[in-house]
C-alpha positions as CSV (number, residue, x, y, z in Angstrom):
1,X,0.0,0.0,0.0
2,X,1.6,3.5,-1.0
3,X,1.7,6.6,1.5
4,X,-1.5,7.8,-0.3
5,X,-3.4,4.8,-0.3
6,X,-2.3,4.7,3.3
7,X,-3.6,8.2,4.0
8,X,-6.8,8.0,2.5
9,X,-7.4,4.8,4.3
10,X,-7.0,6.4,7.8
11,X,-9.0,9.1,6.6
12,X,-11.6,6.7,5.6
13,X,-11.5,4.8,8.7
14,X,-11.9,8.2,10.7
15,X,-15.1,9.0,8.9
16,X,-16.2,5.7,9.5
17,X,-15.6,6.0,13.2
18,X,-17.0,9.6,13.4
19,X,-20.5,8.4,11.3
20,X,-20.7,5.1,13.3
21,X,-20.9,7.2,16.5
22,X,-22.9,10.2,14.9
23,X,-25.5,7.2,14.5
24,X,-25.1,5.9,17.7
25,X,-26.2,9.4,19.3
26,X,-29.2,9.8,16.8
27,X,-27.6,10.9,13.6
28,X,-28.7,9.4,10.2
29,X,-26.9,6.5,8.7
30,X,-25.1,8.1,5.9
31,X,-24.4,5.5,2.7
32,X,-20.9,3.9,2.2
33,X,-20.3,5.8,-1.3
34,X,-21.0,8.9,-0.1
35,X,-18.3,7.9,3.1
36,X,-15.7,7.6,0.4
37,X,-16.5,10.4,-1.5
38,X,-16.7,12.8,1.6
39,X,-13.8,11.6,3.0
40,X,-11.7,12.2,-0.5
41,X,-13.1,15.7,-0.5
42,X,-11.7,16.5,3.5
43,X,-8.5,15.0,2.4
44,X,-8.5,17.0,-1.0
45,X,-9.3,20.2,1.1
46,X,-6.5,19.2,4.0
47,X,-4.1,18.9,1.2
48,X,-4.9,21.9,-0.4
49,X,-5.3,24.2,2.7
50,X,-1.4,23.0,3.7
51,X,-0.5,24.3,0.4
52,X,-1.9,27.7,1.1
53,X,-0.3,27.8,4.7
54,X,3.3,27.0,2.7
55,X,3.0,29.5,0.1
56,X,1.4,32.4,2.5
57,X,3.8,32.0,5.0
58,X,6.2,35.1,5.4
59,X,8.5,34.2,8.1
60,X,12.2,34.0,7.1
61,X,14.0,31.2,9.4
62,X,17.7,32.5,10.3
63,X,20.5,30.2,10.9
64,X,22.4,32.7,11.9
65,X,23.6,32.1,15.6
66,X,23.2,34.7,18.3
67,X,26.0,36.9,18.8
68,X,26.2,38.5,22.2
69,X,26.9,42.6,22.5
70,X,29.7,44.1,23.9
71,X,29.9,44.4,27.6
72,X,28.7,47.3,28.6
73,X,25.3,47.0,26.2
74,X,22.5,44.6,26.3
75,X,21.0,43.0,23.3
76,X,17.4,43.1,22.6
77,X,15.6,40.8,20.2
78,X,12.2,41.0,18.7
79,X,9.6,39.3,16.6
80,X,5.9,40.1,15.5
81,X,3.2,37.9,14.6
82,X,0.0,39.3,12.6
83,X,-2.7,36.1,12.6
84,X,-5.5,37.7,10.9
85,X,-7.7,34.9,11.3
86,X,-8.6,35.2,14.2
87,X,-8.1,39.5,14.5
88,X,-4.8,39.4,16.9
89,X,-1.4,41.0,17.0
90,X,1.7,38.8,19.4
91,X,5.1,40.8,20.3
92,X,7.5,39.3,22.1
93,X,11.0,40.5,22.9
94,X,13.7,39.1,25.5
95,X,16.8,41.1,26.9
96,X,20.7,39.1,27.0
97,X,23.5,40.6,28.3
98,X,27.0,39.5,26.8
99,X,27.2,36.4,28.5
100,X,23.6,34.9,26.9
101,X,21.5,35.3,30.0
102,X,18.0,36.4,30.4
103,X,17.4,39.6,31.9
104,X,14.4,40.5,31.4
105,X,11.3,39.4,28.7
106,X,8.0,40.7,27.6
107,X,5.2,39.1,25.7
108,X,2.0,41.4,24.5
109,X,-1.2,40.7,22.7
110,X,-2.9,42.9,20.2
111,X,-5.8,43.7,18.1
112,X,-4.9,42.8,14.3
113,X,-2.4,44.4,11.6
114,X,-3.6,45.2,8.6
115,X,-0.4,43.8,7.3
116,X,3.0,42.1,8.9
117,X,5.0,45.1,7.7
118,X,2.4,47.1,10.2
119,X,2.7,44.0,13.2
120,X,7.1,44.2,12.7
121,X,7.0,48.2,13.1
122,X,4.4,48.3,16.3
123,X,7.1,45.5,17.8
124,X,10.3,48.0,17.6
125,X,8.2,50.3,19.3
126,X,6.8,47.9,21.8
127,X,10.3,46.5,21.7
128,X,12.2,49.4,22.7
129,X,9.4,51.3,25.0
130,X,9.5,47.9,27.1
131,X,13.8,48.2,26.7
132,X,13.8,51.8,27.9
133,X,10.8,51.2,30.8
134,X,13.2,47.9,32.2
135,X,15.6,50.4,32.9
136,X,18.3,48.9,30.2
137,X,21.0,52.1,29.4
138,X,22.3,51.0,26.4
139,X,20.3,48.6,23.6
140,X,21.6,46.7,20.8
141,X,18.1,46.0,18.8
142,X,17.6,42.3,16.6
143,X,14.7,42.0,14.6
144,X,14.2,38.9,12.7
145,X,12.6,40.6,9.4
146,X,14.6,41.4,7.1
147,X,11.5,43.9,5.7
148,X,12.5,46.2,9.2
């Protein structure tokens, strides 16, 4: 049996399941043919959603590896995340002084961007306002956008 027989055979098997209890609890018995055609339909629409999360997604993954800041500074790294879906804005940032340890971190939750450009701008801000409030004299910012 191939991956994709495989696949559609668990998905099968899972509609199945979910229809035999649907019955169970006073559904309607729903005909075999119909099964299979559902269930090729829901794995068609998996398939095809996954595709749209690959090609829509923005983030660029760095390999780079953290380089601490001089001595007397402290480094302060940021992200955004704009997920539309569901109308909300995440900001995170974390403070390291030139050994690599924590000093300080903040976490914040939004209402949504109209775009990630929008989300990575309103981060600096919340970035460095959080920075300057923690009482760090002297910030070395990292964003991971390059679009910044």
């Amino acid at each position: 049996m191939s991956l994709e027989e495989m696949v559609l055979f668990l998905t099968q098997a899972w509609f199945i399941w979910n229809r035999r209890n649907g019955v169970i609890h006073g559904g309607r018995f729903i005909d075999p043919d119909t099964l299979n055609r559902q269930a090729a339909e829901y794995l068609e629409e998996y398939r095809h959603a996954q595709e749209q999360l690959a090609t829509e997604l923005v983030m660029q993954i760095s390999r780079e590896a953290w380089k601490p800041p001089p001595e007397s500074v402290f480094k302060l790294n940021f992200d955004a995340a704009v997920f539309s879906e569901v109308n909300r804005f995440d900001v995170g940032a974390i403070v390291r002084n030139y050994k690599g340890e924590v000093m300080a971190t903040m976490f914040a939750r939004g209402p949504a961007m109209y775009n990630s450009e929008e989300g990575e701008l309103l981060a600096c801000r919340n970035a460095i306002e959080f920075g300057v409030d923690a009482g760090f004299p002297s910030l070395l910012l990292k964003e991971t956008m390059l679009m910044l």
